[in-house]
C-alpha positions in Angstrom: -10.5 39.7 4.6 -8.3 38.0 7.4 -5.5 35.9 5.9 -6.3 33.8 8.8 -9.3 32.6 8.0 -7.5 30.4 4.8 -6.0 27.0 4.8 -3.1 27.1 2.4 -1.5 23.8 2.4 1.8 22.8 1.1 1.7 20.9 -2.6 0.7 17.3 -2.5 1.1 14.4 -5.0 -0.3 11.2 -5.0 -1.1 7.7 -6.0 -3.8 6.1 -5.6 -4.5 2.0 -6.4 -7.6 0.3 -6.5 -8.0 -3.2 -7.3 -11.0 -6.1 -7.8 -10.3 -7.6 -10.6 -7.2 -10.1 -9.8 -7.0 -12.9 -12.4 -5.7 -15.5 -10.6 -7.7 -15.0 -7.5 -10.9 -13.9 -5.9 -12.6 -10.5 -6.8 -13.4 -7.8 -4.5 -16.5 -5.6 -4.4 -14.8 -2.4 -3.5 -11.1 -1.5 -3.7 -11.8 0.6 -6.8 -14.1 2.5 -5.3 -11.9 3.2 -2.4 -9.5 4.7 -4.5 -11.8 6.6 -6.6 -13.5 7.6 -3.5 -10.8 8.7 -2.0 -9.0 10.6 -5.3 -12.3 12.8 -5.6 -11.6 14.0 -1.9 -7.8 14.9 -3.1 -9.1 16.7 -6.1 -13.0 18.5 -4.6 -12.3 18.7 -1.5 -8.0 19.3 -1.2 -8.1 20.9 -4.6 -5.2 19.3 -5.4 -4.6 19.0 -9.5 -5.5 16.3 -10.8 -1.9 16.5 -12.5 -0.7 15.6 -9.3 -2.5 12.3 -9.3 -1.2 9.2 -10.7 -4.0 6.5 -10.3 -3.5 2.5 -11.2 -6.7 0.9 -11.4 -7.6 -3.4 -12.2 -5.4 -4.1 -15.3 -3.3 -0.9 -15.0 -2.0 -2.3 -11.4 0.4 -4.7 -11.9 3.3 -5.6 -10.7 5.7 -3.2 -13.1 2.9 -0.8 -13.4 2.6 0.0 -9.5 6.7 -0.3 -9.1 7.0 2.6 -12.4 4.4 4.4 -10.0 7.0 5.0 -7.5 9.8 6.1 -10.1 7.0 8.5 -11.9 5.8 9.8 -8.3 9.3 11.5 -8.4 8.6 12.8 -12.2 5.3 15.1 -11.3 7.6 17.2 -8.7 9.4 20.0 -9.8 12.7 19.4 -9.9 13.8 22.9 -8.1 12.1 21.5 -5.3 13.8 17.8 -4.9 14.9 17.0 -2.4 15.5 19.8 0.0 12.0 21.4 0.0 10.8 18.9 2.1 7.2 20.9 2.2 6.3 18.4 -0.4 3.7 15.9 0.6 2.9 12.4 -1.1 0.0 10.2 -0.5 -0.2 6.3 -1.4 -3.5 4.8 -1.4 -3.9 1.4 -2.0 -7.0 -0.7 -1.5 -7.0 -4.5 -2.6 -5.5 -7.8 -1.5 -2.6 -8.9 1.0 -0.8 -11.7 1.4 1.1 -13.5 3.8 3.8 -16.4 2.1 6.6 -18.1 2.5 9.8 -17.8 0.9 11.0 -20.4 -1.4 13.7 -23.0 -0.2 16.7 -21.0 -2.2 18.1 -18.7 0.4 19.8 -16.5 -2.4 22.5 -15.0 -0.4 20.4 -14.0 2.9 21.7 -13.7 6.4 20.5 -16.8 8.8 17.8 -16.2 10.8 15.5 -14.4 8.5 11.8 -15.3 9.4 10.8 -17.8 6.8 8.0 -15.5 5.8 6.8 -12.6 3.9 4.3 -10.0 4.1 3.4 -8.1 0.7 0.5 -6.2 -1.0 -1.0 -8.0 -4.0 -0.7 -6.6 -7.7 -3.7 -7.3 -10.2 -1.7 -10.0 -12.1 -0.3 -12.3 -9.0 0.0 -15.5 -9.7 0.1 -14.7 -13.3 1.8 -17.4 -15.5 4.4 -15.2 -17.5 7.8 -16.0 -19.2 10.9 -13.9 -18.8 14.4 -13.8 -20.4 16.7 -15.7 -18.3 20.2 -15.4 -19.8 20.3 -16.8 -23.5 16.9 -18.7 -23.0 13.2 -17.7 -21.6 11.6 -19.3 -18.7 8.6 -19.6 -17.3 7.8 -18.3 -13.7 4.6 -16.8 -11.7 4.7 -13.1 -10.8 4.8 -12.5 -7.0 3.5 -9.8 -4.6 5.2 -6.9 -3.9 6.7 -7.7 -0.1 6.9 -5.1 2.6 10.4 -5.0 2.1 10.6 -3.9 -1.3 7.9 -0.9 -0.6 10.0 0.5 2.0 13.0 0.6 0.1 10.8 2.6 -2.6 9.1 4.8 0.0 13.0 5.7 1.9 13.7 6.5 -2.1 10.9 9.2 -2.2 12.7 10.3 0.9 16.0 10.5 0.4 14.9 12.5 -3.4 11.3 14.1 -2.7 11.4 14.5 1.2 10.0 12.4 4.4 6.8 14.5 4.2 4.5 10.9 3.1 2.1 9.1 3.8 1.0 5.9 3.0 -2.6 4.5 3.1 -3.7 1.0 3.4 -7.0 -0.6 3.3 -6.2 -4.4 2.9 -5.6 -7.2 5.5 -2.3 -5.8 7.0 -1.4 -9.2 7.8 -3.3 -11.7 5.8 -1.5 -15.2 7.1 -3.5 -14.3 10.8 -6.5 -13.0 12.4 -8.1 -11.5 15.2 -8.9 -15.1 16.2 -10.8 -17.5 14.2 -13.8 -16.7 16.2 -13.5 -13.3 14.7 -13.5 -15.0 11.3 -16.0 -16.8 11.2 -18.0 -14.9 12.9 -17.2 -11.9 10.2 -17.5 -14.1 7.9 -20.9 -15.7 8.6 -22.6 -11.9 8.2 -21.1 -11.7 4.9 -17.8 -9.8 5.5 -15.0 -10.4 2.9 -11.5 -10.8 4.3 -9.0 -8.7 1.6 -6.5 -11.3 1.6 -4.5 -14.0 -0.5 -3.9 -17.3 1.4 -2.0 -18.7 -0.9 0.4 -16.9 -3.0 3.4 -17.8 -5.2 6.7 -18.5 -3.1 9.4 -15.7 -3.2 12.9 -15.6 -3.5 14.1 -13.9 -1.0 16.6 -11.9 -3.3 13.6 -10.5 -5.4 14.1 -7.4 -6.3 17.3 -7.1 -5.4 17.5 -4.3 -7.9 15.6 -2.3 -6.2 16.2 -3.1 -1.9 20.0 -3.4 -2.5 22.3 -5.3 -0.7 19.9 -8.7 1.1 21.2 -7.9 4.8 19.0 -7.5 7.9 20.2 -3.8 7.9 19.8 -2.9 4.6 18.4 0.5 4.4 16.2 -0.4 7.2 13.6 -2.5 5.2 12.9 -5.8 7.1 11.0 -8.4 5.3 8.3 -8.4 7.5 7.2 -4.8 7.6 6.8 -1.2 6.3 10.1 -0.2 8.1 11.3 2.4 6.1 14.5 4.0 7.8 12.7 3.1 11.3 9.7 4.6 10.1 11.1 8.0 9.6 10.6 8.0 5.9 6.4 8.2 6.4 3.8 7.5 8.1 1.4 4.5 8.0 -2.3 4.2 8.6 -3.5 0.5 7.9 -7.0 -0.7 8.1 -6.2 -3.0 11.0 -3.2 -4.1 12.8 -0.4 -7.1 11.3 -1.9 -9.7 13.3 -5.9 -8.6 12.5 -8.2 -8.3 9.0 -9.4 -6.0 6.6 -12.8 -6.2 5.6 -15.2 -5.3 2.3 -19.1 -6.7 2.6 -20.6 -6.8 -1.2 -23.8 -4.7 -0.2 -21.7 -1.4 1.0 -20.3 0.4 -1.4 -16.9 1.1 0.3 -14.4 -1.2 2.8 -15.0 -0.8 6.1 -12.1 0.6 7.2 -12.2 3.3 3.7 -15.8 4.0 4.7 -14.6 5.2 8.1 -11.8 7.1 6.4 -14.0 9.3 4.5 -16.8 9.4 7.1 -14.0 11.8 9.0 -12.6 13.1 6.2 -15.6 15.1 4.9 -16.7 15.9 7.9 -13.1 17.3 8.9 -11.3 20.4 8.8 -8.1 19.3 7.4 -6.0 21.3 9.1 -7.4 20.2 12.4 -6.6 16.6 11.9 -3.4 14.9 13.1 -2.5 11.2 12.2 -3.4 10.4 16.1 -6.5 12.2 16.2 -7.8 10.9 12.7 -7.2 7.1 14.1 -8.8 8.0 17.3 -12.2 9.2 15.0 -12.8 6.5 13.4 -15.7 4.9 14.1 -14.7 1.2 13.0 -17.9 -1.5 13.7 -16.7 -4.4 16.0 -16.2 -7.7 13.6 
């Protein structure tokens, strides 16, 4: 038989993060599902191991939990293959809420001019009331989102030790502070549409997690704290449900978000190895909200 005739892609790992159940704030329909959804095309359709999965689903997604992901996304790769072999490919999925806040009034060490706000996907347990050790004492705080910033600092990490080969999947409001136009909203909204996004999430220091982005300059590894830089985007690629200043939208009598729906609507009916990340965009038959 013609060797030709096979499709024999290079490994892939994953992650995959679904969540509806937030405690502190309102429940979505769907996001599991998306994930799920979308794991079962990795696994039947890719083939792909499920050994080369990790998923975080409702409680398992918090804050810690979907950080660890990124260390234990390193873990599943062999380590004869890190980081040279970039033929490696990773996947991030995540489906569930984003947020949109400010930063608190404690400038902790940041250059002037910073905007004063912050973009960041939302764990399961934001908002959370938890207490941490502080020194000799413990004191009480709420747990934050995880800002733009401090994903691209994890995702040029997977680069610099796994390879640039990723890709990272987002079905949530890619900006959740603004909208299409409030028209849009409403109008969305009146048919029963579900904006995934926080309004109102706990302020941030802007040194959060300084463990983790390093050094709190403007130029620091190419994070910003707006957006998924990640070493000017060379570190992966990104394919959100809708653009920074637009909406991502669930409706509680479909089974999937819109935008995942769409994803898999192509995906199926795809040959894999046909598909670029332009032509997959260009497919996607999105309804007009």
């Amino acid at each position: 038989m013609n060797n030709d005739s096979y499709f024999t892609p290079p490994p892939l790992y994953a992650l995959t993060i679904g969540i509806n159940a937030y405690t502190k704030y309102s429940t979505l329909h769907s996001a599991v599902k998306d994930a799920d959804d979308f794991t079962d095309y990795l696994t039947k359709h890719l083939h792909i191991p499920p050994s080369h999965i990790l998923t975080l689903r409702d409680g398992t997604a918090t804050r810690s939990g979907i950080l660890s992901a990124f260390n234990d996304l390193k873990n599943l790769i062999p380590t004869s293959s890190k980081p040279a072999d970039t033929g490696n490919r990773i996947i991030i999925f995540f489906a569930g809420h984003r947020t949109r806040g400010g930063w608190s009034q404690e400038k902790g060490g940041w250059e002037e001019g910073w905007d004063e706000w912050y973009e960041a996907i939302c764990p399961v347990d934001t908002g959370d009331i938890v207490e941490v050790r502080m020194g000799c004492g413990r004191v009480v705080k709420e747990v934050p989102a995880i800002p733009d910033r401090t994903i691209a600092a994890l995702l040029n990490g997977l680069s610099e030790t796994i390879g640039n080969n990723i890709t990272l999947i987002l079905d949530c409001c890619h900006s959740a502070g603004a909208t299409r136009s409030l028209d849009d909203t409403r109008k969305a909204e009146s048919e029963g549409y579900v904006p995934r996004q926080i309004t109102n999430p706990p302020s941030l220091r802007p040194d959060y997690d300084a463990n983790i982005t390093g050094a709190l300059s403007r130029s620091a590894g190419g994070a910003t704290a707006g957006v998924f830089s990640g070493k000017n985007m060379s570190s992966h690629v990104l394919l959100a449900a809708c653009g920074r200043e637009q909406s991502a939208y669930e409706h509680p009598k479909q089974p999937n978000g819109v935008f995942t729906h769409a994803l898999m609507e192509v995906l199926n009916k795809s040959r894999v190895e046909e598909l670029t990340y332009t032509s997959l965009m260009h497919r996607l038959n999105m309804p007009e909200l």
